[in-house]
DODOSE-176924 format. One record per residue (C-alpha): residue in three letters; z, y, x negated. Coordinates in steps of 0.02 Angstrom, whole numbers, padded with zeros to 5 digits, always signed. Example, Ala and Ser with C-alpha at 12.3 -4.5 7.8 and 13.67 -1.06 7.14 Angstrom:
! residues 2
Ala+00390-00225-00615;Ser+00357-00053-00684;
//
This chain:
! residues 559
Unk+01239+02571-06841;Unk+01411+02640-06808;Unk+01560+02560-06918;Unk+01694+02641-06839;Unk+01729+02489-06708;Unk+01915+02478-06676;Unk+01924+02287-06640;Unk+01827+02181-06792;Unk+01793+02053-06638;Unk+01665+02192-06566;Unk+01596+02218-06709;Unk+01573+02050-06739;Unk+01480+02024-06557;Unk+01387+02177-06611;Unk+01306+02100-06776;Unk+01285+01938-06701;Unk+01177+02002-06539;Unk+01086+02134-06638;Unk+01032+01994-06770;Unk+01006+01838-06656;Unk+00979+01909-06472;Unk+00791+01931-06405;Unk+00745+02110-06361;Unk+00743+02064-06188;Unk+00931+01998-06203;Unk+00976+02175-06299;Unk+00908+02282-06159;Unk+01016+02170-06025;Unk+01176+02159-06125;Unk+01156+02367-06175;Unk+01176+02368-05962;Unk+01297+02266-05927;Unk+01414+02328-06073;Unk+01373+02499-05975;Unk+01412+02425-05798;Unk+01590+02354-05862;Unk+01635+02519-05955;Unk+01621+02613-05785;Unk+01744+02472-05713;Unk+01872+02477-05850;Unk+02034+02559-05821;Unk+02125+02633-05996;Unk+02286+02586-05930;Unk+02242+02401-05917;Unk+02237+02267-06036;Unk+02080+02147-06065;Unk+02069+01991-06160;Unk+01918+01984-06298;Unk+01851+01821-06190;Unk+01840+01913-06031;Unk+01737+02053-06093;Unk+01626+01942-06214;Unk+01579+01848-06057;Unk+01566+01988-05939;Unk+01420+02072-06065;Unk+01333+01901-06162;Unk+01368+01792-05995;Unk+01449+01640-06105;Unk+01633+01610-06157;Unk+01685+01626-06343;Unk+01776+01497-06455;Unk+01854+01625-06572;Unk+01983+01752-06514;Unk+02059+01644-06379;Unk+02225+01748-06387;Unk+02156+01919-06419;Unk+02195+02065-06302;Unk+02138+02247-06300;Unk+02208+02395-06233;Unk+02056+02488-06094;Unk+02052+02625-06220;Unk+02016+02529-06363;Unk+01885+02437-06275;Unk+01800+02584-06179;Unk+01777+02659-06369;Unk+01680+02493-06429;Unk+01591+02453-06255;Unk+01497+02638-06288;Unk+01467+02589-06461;Unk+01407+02414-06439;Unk+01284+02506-06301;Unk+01222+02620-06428;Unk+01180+02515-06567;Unk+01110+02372-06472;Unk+00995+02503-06388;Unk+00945+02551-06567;Unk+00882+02371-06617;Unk+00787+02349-06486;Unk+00675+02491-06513;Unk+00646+02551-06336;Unk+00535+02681-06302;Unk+00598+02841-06207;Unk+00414+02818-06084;Unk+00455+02636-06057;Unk+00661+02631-06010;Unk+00615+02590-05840;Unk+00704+02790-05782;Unk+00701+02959-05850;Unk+00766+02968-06002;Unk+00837+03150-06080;Unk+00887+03246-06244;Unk+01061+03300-06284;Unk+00943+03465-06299;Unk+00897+03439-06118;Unk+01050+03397-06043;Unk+01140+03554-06122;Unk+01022+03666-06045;Unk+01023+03550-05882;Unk+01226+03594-05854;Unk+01223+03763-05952;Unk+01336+03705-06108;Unk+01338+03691-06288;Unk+01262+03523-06382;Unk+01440+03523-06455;Unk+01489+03490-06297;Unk+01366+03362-06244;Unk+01436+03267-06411;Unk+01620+03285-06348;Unk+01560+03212-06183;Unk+01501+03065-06255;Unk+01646+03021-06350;Unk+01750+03042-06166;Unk+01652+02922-06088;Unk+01457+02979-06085;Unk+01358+02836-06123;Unk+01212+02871-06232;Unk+01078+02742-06313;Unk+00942+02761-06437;Unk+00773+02777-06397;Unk+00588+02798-06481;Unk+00524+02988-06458;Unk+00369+03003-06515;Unk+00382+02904-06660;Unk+00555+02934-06701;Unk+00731+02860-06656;Unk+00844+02998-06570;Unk+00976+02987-06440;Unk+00967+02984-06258;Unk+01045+02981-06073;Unk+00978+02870-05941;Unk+00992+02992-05791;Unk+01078+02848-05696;Unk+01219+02857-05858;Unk+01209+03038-05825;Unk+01233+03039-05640;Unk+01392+02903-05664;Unk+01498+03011-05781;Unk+01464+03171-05661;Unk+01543+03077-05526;Unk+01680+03049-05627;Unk+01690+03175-05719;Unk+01653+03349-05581;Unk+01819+03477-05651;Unk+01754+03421-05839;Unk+01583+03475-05805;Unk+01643+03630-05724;Unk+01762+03684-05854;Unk+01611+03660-05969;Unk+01486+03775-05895;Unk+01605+03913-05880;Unk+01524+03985-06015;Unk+01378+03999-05928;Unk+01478+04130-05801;Unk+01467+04252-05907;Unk+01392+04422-05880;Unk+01334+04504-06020;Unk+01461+04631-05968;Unk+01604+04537-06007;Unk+01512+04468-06174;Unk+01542+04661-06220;Unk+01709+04676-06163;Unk+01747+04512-06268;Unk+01656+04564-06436;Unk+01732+04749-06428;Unk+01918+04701-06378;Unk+01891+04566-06527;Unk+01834+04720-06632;Unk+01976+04795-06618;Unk+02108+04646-06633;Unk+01987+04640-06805;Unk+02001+04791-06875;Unk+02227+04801-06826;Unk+02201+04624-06955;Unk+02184+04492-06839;Unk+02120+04319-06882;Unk+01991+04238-06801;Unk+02116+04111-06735;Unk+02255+04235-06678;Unk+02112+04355-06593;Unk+02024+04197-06493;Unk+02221+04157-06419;Unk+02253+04334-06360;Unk+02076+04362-06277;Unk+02079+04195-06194;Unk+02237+04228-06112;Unk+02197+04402-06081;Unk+02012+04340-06008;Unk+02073+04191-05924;Unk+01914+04097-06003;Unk+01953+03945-06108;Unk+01970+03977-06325;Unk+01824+03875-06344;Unk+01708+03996-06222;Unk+01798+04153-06332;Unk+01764+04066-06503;Unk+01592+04020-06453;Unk+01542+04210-06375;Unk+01613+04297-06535;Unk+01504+04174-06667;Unk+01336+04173-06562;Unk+01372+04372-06598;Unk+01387+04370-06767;Unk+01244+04260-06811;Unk+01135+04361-06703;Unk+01207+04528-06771;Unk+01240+04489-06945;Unk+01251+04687-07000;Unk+01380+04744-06853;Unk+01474+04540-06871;Unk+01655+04563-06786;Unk+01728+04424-06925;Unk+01584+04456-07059;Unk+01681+04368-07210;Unk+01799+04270-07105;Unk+01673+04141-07078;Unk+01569+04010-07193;Unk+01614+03988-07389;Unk+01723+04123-07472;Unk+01641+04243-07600;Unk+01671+04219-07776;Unk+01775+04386-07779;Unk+01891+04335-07637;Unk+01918+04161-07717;Unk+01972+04239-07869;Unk+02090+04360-07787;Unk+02185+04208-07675;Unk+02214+04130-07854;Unk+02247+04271-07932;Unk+02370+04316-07800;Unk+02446+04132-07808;Unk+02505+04126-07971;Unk+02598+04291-07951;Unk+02702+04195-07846;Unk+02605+04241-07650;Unk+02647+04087-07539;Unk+02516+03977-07451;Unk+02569+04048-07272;Unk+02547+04214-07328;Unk+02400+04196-07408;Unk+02301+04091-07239;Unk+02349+04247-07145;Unk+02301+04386-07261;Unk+02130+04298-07282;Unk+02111+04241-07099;Unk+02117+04051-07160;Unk+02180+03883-07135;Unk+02298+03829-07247;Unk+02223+03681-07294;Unk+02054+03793-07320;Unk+02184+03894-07475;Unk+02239+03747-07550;Unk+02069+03681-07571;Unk+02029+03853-07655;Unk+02164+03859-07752;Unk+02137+03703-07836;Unk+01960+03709-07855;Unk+01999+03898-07945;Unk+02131+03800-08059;Unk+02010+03660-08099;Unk+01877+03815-08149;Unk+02009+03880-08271;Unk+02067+03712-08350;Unk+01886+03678-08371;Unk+01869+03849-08488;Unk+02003+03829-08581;Unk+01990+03863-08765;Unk+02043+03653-08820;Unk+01945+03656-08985;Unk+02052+03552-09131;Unk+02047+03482-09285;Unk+02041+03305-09273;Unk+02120+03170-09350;Unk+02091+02992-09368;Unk+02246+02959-09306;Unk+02240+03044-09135;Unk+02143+02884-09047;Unk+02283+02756-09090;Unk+02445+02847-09045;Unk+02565+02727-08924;Unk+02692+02804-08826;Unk+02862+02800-08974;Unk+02724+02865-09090;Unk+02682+03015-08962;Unk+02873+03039-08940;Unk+02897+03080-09142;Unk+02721+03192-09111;Unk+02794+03311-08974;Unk+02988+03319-09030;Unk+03064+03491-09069;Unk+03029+03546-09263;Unk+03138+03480-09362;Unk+03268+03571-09445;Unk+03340+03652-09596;Unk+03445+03721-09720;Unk+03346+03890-09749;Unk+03327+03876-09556;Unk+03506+03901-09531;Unk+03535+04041-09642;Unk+03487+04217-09601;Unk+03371+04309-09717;Unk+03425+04472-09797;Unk+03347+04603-09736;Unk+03299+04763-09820;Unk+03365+04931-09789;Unk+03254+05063-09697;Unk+03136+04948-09609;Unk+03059+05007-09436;Unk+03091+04904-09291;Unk+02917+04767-09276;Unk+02947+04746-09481;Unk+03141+04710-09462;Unk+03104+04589-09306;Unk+02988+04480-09408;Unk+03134+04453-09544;Unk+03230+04345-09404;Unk+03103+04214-09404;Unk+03132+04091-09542;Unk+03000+04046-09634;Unk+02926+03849-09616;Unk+02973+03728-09723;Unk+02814+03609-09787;Unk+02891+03490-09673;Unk+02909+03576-09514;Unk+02725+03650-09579;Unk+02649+03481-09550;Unk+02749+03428-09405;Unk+02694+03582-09306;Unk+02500+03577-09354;Unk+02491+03370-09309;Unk+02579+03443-09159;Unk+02485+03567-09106;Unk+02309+03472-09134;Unk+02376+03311-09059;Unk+02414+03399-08873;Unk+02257+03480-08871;Unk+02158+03322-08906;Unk+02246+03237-08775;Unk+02228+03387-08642;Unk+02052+03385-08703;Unk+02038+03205-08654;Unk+02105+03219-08503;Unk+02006+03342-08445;Unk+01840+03259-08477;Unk+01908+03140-08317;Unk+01933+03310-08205;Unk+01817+03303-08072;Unk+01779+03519-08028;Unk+01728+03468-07857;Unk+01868+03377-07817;Unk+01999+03411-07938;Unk+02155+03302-07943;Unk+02337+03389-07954;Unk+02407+03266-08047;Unk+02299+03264-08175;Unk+02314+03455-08178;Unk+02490+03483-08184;Unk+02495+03370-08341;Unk+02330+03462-08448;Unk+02424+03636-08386;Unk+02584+03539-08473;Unk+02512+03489-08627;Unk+02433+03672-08641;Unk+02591+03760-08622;Unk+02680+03641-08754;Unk+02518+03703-08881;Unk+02522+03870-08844;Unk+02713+03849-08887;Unk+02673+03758-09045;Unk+02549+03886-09101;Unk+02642+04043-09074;Unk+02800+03968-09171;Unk+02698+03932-09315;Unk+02615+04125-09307;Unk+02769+04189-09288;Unk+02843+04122-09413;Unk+02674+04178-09558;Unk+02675+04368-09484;Unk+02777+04409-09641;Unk+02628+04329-09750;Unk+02521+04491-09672;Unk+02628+04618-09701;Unk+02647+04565-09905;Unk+02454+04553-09910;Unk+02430+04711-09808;Unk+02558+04808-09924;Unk+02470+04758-10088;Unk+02291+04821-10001;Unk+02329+04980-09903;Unk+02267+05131-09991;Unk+02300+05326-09985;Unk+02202+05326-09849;Unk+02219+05185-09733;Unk+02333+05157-09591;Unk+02444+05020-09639;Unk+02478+04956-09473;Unk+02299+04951-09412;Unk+02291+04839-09570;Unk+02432+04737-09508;Unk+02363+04721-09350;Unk+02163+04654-09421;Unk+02276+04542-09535;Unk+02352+04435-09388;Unk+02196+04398-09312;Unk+02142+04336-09466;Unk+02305+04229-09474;Unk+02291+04182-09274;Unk+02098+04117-09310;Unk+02168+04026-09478;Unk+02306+03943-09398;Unk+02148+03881-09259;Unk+02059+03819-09414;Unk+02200+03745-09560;Unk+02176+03541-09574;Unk+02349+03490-09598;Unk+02299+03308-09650;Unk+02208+03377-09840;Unk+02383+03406-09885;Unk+02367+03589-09916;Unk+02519+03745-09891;Unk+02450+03835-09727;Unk+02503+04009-09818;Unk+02379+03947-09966;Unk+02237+03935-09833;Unk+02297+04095-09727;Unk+02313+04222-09879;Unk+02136+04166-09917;Unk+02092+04223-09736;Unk+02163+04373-09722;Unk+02116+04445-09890;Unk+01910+04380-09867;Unk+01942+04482-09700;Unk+02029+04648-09781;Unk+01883+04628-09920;Unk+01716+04648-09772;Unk+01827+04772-09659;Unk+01915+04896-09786;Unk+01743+04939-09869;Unk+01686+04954-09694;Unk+01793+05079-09624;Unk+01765+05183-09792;Unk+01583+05169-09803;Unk+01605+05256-09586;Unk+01716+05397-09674;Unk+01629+05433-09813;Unk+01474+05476-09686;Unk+01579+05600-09589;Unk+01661+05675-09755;Unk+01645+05869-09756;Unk+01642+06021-09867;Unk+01791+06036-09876;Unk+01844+05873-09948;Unk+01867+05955-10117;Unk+02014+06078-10026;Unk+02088+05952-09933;Unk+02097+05835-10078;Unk+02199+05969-10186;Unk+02301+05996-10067;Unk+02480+05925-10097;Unk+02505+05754-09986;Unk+02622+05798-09871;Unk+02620+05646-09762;Unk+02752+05536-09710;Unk+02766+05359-09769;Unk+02691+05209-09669;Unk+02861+05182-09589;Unk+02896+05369-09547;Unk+02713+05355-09464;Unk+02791+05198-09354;Unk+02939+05295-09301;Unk+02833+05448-09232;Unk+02722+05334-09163;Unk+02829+05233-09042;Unk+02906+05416-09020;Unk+02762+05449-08946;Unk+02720+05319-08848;Unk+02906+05337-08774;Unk+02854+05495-08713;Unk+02694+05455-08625;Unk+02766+05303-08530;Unk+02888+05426-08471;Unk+02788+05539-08391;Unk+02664+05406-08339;Unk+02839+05354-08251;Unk+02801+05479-08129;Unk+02643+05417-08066;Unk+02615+05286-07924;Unk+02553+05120-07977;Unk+02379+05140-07940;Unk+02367+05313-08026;Unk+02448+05226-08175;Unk+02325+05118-08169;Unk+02178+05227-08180;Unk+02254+05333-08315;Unk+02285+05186-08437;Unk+02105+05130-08395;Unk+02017+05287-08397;Unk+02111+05328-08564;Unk+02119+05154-08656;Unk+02323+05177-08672;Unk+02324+04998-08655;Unk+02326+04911-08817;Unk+02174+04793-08842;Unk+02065+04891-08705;Unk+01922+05034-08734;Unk+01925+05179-08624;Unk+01825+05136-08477;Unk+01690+05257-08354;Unk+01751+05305-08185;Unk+01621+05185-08106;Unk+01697+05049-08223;Unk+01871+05070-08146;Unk+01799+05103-07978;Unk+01725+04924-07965;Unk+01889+04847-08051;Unk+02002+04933-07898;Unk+01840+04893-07805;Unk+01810+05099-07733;Unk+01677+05207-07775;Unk+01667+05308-07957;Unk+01694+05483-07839;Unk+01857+05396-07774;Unk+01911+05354-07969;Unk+01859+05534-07995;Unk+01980+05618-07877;Unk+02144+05515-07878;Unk+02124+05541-08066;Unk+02145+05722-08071;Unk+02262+05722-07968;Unk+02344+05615-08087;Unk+02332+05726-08226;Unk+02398+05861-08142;Unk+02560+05782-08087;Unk+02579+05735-08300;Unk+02528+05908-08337;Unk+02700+05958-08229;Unk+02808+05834-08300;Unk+02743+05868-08491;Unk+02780+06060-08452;Unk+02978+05997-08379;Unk+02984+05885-08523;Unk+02919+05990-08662;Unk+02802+05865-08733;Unk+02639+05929-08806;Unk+02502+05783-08772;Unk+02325+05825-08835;Unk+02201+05839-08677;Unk+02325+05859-08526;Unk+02281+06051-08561;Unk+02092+06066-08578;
//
């Protein structure tokens, strides 16, 4: 039964007879309410007593004073017809006149069932009949034959499809090949060849599909059409947040805009849903009102040693020197930032639990995305402000032969994964917990790396050991490092951006990242490995020219 009645009134009528009214009665009243919708005028107005009586033959009580407009009434006429046909379970052999399939009556008139279904809803009347066993719906050829009279230019518009030769088919799929391959959208390339064809959009948009279902490996709009690919998805996101509007963004990937919003949401929902919102909790979390929440999330609070710069030491390199203009945490500020930082993930944590994926709600995003932020905020103050801790614990363990600021380096992930664990509520100094971290850590790793150097020790060890130490202290080592590094980004300078990209990959120059294989890159730029292969020596040759103008030596630009 259809609940999309405009008028409650004919809905009404339409329970009442389809509970109360003898089958005979339905099959008379489905005719009449036929006979008057071929008499109503859309322009007119009809009072809700008139048409009562001219389809149930009595006069209703209620609704003395209610009007409808002839299109309001034509729309509930043809579905009072239909569902009153349904309850009285007619069968197709036994309606008294042939009786036909939407399936039929698109192949009768040469047009699309799509079309068939727009008919109805301009005035085809259909019922519902038994076929074979099972309810489908139909067209009395006498329903058929009144909306052709009425209805001849419609009809002919429709079957224009029909017209065409398979030669213009091919003119239609290769000019659209073309507008396809210069970047045309679907939309944009139906407009242009139905002007250019003279043939309605609808005949151009339905020639170009039947092609690419049937020819699925030569498809003129192969991606263009049914749900994106995981890879594409990613890319409109990725492509969103780096600040690619929503226009832009329909056009470039031949979609509605409504069609990128949807993705772009759902793709924001997927990351909320993997973010890293594991916390400490305390007991106190469950019960905070709103003034207590305010006192959670206000700024640190502040203080003396806060406003005082630190002394710094002479001769320091430039990352140790930067880390003596963070002021250390006072036990106060200590505690105020861990309850902080717990608190706003267990709230973005429970707020996410009511994020539906499938249909994600913006709201409820923008305000997990804001409590993340704030925590990520929280978290990198207090790091920040403990890198110092590293460096003291790193100096008293570096040895003759370790690099101190590879130690450095292991020793803040230790602190990052302590600050992640410390349970402010126990009462305990966060440095207490954290130097306990970091030195278990340098304890497992330092062993480690000496155990892998001792196996690739040689001969002459001895030689090399009585040699006189000639190396430069850890800071010295800094310097020439970042000396270095000025040098390569300088001639990397001369590179385009997607050879720079393949160099840092192939090479591992950026920090964090192992050298990857050409076929690695290749499916990151998404082009083959041989592709990789070539704009990469060309690369190298363009930063074997600017090393030679620069006069830098850099190990394997020359092999």
């Amino acid at each position: 039964m259809h609940s999309d009645y405009l008028n409650p009134a004919m809905r009404q009528l339409r329970d009442q007879q389809v509970r109360f009214a003898p089958r005979e009665k339905k099959i008379e009243q489905a005719n009449r309410a036929e006979k008057l919708l071929g008499e109503l005028e859309s322009e007119r107005t009809y009072t809700y007593e008139y048409l009562c009586f001219r389809v149930t033959d009595y006069r209703p009580q209620a609704y003395p004073h209610l009007r409808l407009s002839g299109g309001e009434a034509q729309h509930d006429l043809r579905l009072f017809v239909e569902d009153v046909s349904d309850s009285a379970n007619v069968s197709a052999e036994r309606a008294g006149e042939k009786v036909m399939t939407g399936d039929e009556l698109s192949r009768l008139f040469q047009v699309s069932t799509k079309t068939i279904s727009r008919w109805r809803r301009q005035g085809l009347v259909s019922r519902r009949f038994v076929f074979g066993g099972r309810k489908r719906v139909g067209f009395l050829a006498s329903s058929v034959d009144r909306f052709v009279v009425h209805n001849k230019e419609r009809i002919q518009r429709g079957a224009h499809f029909s017209q065409l030769s398979q030669g213009e088919r091919d003119r239609i799929v290769r000019w659209a090949r073309r507008l396809a391959e210069a970047g045309g959208c679907p939309s944009e390339v139906t407009k242009r060849l139905a002007r250019r064809t003279g043939r309605s959009a609808e005949t151009i948009r339905y020639t170009l599909k039947q092609f690419d279902r049937d020819n699925t490996q030569i498809a003129v709009f192969p991606e263009q059409s049914g749900p994106l690919r995981p890879e594409t998805r990613k890319k409109i996101y990725r492509q969103y947040r780096r600040g690619t509007s929503v226009e832009v963004l329909a056009r470039r990937f031949c979609r509605t805009k409504s069609s990128i919003y949807r993705t772009i949401s759902e793709m924001r929902a997927d990351r909320i849903m993997s973010l890293p919102l594991d916390y400490i909790p305390n007991e106190e979390f469950p019960r905070v009102a709103e003034k207590q929440e305010r006192a959670i999330l206000k700024p640190s609070p502040k203080s003396e040693a806060t406003a005082r710069k630190p002394r710094l030491p002479s001769g320091l390199p430039p990352y140790l020197a930067s880390l003596y203009a963070i002021p250390l945490l006072t036990r106060e500020q200590e505690v105020h930032l861990f309850r902080k930082m717990n608190y706003l993930k267990h709230k973005a944590s429970k707020l996410r639990e009511q994020l539906d994926p499938s249909r994600p709600r913006k709201g409820l995003m923008d305000q997990i995305d804001r409590d993340y932020e704030m925590m990520a905020e929280t978290k990198n103050e207090i790091i920040r402000s403990n890198l110092r801790l590293v460096v003291s614990i790193a100096k008293r363990h570096v040895g003759p032969a370790d690099n101190f600021f590879a130690l450095v380096s292991d020793g803040n992930m230790s602190l990052i994964r302590a600050v992640e664990k410390f349970d402010f509520a126990r009462g305990n100094k966060f440095s207490t917990y954290a130097s306990w971290a970091i030195m278990k850590n340098f304890a497992r790793t330092i062993p480690d790396e000496h155990r892998v150097r001792d196996r690739f020790r040689t001969s002459h060890g001895e030689m090399f050991g009585s040699t006189a130490d000639m190396r430069s202290d850890v800071f010295e080592q800094e310097a020439a490092q970042m000396e270095r590094e000025s040098q390569v980004g300088k001639i990397l300078g001369r590179l385009d951006e997607r050879e720079q990209r393949i160099i840092i990959s192939r090479f591992g120059l950026d920090r964090g990242h192992e050298p990857r294989t050409l076929k690695e890159v290749g499916a990151v730029m998404g082009v083959t490995k041989e592709r990789i292969r070539q704009i990469e020596a060309r690369a190298l040759n363009k930063l074997r020219k600017a090393a030679q103008e620069e006069n830098i030596e850099i190990p394997g630009l020359d092999d």
